[in-house]
C-alpha positions in Angstrom: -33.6 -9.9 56.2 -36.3 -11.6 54.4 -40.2 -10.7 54.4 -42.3 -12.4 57.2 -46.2 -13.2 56.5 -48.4 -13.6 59.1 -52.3 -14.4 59.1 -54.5 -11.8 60.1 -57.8 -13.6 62.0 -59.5 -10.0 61.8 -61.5 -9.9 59.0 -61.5 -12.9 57.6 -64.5 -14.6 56.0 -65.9 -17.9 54.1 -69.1 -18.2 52.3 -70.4 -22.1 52.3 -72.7 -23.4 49.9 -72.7 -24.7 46.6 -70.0 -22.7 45.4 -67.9 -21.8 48.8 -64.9 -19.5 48.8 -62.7 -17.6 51.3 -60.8 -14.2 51.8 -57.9 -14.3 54.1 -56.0 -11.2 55.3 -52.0 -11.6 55.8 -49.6 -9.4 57.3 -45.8 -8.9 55.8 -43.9 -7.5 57.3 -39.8 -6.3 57.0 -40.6 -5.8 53.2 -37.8 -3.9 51.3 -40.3 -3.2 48.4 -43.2 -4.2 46.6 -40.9 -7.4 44.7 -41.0 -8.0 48.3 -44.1 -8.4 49.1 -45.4 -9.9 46.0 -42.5 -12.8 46.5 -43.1 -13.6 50.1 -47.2 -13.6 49.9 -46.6 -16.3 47.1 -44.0 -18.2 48.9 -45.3 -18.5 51.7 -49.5 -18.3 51.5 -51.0 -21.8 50.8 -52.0 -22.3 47.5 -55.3 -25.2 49.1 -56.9 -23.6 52.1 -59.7 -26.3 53.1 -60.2 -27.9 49.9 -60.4 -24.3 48.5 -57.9 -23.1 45.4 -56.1 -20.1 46.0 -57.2 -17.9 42.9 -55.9 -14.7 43.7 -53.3 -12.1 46.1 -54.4 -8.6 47.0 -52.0 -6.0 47.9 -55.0 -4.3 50.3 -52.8 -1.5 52.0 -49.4 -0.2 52.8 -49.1 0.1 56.5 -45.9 1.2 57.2 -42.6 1.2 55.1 -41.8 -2.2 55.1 -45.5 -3.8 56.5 -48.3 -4.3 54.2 -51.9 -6.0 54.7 -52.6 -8.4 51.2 -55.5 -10.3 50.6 -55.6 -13.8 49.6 -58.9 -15.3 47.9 -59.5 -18.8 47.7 -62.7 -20.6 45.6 -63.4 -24.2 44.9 -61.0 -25.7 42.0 -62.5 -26.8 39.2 -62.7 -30.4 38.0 -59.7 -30.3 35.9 -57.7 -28.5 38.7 -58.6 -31.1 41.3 -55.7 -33.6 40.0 -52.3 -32.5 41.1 -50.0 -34.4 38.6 -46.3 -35.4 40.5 -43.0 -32.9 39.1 -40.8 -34.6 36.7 -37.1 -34.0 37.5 -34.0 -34.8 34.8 -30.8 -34.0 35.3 -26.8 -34.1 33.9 -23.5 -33.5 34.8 -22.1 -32.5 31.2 -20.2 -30.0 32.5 -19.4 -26.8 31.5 -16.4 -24.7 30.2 -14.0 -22.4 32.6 -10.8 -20.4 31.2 -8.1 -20.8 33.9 -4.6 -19.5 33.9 -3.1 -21.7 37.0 -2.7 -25.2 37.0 -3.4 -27.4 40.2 0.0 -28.6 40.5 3.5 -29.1 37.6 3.9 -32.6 36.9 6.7 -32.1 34.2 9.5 -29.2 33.4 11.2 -29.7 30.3 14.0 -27.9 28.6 17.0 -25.4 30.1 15.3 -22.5 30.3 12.2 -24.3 32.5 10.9 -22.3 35.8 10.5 -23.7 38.6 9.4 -20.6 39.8 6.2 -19.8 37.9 3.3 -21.1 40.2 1.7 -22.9 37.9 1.0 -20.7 35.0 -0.5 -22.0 32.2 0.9 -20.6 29.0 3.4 -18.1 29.9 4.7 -16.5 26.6 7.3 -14.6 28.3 5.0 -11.4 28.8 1.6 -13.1 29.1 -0.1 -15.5 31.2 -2.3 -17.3 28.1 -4.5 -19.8 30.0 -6.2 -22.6 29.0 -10.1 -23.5 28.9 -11.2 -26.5 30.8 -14.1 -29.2 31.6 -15.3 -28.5 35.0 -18.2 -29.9 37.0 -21.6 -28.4 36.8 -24.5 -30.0 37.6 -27.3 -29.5 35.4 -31.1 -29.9 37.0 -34.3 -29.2 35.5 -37.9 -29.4 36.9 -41.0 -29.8 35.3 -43.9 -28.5 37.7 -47.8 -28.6 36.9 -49.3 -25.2 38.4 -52.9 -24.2 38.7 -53.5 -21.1 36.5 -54.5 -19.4 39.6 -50.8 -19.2 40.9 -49.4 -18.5 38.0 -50.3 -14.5 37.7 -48.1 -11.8 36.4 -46.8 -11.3 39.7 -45.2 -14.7 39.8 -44.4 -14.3 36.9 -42.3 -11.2 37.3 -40.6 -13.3 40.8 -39.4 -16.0 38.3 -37.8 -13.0 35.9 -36.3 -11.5 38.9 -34.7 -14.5 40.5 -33.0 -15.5 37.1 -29.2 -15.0 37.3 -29.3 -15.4 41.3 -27.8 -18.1 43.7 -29.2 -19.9 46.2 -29.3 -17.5 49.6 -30.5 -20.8 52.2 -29.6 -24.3 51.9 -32.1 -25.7 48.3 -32.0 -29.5 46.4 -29.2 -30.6 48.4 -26.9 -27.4 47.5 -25.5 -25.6 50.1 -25.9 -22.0 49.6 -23.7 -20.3 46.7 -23.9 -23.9 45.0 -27.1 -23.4 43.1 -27.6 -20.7 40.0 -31.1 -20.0 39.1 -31.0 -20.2 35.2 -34.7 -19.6 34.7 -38.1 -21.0 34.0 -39.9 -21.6 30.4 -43.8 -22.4 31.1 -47.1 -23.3 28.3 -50.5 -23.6 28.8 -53.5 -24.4 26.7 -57.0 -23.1 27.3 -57.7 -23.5 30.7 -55.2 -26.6 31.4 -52.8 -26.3 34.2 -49.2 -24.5 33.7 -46.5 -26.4 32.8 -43.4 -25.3 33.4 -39.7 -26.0 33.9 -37.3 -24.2 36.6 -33.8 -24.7 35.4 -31.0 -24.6 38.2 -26.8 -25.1 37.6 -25.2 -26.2 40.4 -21.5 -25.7 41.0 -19.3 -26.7 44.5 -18.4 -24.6 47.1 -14.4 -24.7 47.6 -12.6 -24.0 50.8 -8.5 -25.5 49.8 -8.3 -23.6 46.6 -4.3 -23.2 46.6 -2.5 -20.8 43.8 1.2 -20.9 43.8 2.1 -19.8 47.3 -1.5 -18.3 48.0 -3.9 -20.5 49.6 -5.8 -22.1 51.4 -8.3 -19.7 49.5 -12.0 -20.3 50.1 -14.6 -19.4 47.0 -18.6 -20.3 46.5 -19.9 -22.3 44.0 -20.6 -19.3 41.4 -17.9 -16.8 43.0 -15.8 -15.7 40.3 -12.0 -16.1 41.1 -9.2 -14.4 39.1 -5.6 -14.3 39.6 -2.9 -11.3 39.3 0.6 -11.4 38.4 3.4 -9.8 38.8 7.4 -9.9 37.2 9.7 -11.7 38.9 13.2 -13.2 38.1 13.7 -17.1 38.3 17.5 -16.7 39.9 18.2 -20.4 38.8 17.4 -19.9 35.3 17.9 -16.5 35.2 14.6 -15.6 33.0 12.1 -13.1 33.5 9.1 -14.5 34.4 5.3 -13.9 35.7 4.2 -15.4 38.9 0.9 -14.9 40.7 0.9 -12.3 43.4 -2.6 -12.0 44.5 -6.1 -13.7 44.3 -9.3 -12.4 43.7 -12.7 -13.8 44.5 -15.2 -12.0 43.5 -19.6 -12.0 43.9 -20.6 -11.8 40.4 -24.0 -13.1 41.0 -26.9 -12.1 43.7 -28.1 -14.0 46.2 -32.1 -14.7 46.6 -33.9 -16.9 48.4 -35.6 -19.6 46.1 -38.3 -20.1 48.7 -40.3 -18.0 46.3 -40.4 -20.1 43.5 -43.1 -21.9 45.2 -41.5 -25.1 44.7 -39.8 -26.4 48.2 -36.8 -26.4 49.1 
């Protein structure tokens, strides 16, 4: 279950003036651990309250086990953090590179000693299924955001480093969830300019038909990894040894994570 912030209206305050700031108190609450509670309170806390720029989070006290009260101050931006400069997005669909060792269907046998009976195994050397690498679609997206310094603290910081290498847990730029690997973020800043940086994503389809030999319909997420066993068996007809596949594996090889965290919609 993810974390749940709520504000807290009890002790709150805002100073008004010439230079006018706010502290608001926040509840979260069903937080496994402190990567918990640093990713929700900067998910889901506004980074403008009023006009006001959120500078900084507070981890103010640990409640219970999985409820903390943090802190969140907000001061007037300065003048070069009052422009809010629009993302730029690019993306491809190069592709990337999978090893298989099935085929999706024979469309040619050739030769006396040719198997029907073989499933579509790619390279069979008479003990080995060999494979074969392949093209397959990935789509490639990259973000460029433009973040206040403020938000960009070493606790974010440490959410983008531990959200690297996961998948998409809730539905995020059009991928259902399993489509969408998180490959990272590269940022720069000079002096007191905004961050720039770029959130990289890989997104690969969800499949529910996968068919291997006789095994299938066979359904697999985007960035599930699926493998394939064989076992001996006799092709009567021929009457050669062969390998054909007896079972299917589909296993989680990545972990799933909200991307809500990232701070940069869904």
């Amino acid at each position: 279950m993810a974390a749940i912030v709520q504000e807290l209206f009890a002790g709150r305050t805002e100073t008004l003036g010439d230079k006018p700031k706010a502290e608001i108190s926040y509840v979260v609450l069903d937080a496994a651990s402190e990567i918990d509670v640093r990713a929700a309170a900067l998910s889901a806390i506004p980074v403008f309250h009023l006009g006001l720029l959120r500078r900084s989070i507070t981890l103010d006290e640990r409640i219970n086990a999985t409820t903390w009260k943090v802190v969140a101050t907000f001061e007037a931006p300065e003048p070069q953090e009052q422009d809010r400069p629009e993302p730029v997005v690019s993306f491809d669909t190069a592709g990337g590179t999978q090893h298989i060792t099935q085929s999706r269907r024979s469309v040619g046998r050739f030769g006396p000693s040719a198997s029907a009976a073989l499933g579509g195994a790619i390279g069979f050397d008479g003990q080995n299924v060999a494979g074969v690498d392949i093209t397959v679609p990935v789509f490639n997206l990259a973000e460029t955001h433009f973040i206040p310094d403020a938000v960009v603290t070493a606790g974010y910081q440490g959410v983008l480093f531990a959200l690297t290498g996961a998948v998409n847990s809730a539905f995020f730029r059009g991928f259902q969830p399993g489509e969408c690997l998180f490959l990272g973020a590269s940022g720069s800043k000079r002096g007191a300019e905004r961050w720039e940086i770029t959130y990289k994503f890989a997104g690969q389809p969800n499949r529910l038909d996968l068919q291997v030999g006789d095994i299938g319909p066979i359904s697999k997420r985007g960035w599930d990894y699926l493998w394939v066993q064989y076992g001996d068996d006799v092709d009567a007809t021929v009457k050669t040894l062969i390998k054909r596949p007896i079972a299917v594996y589909v296993e989680e090889v990545y972990p799933s994570a909200g991307f809500a965290a990232l701070g940069i919609g869904s």
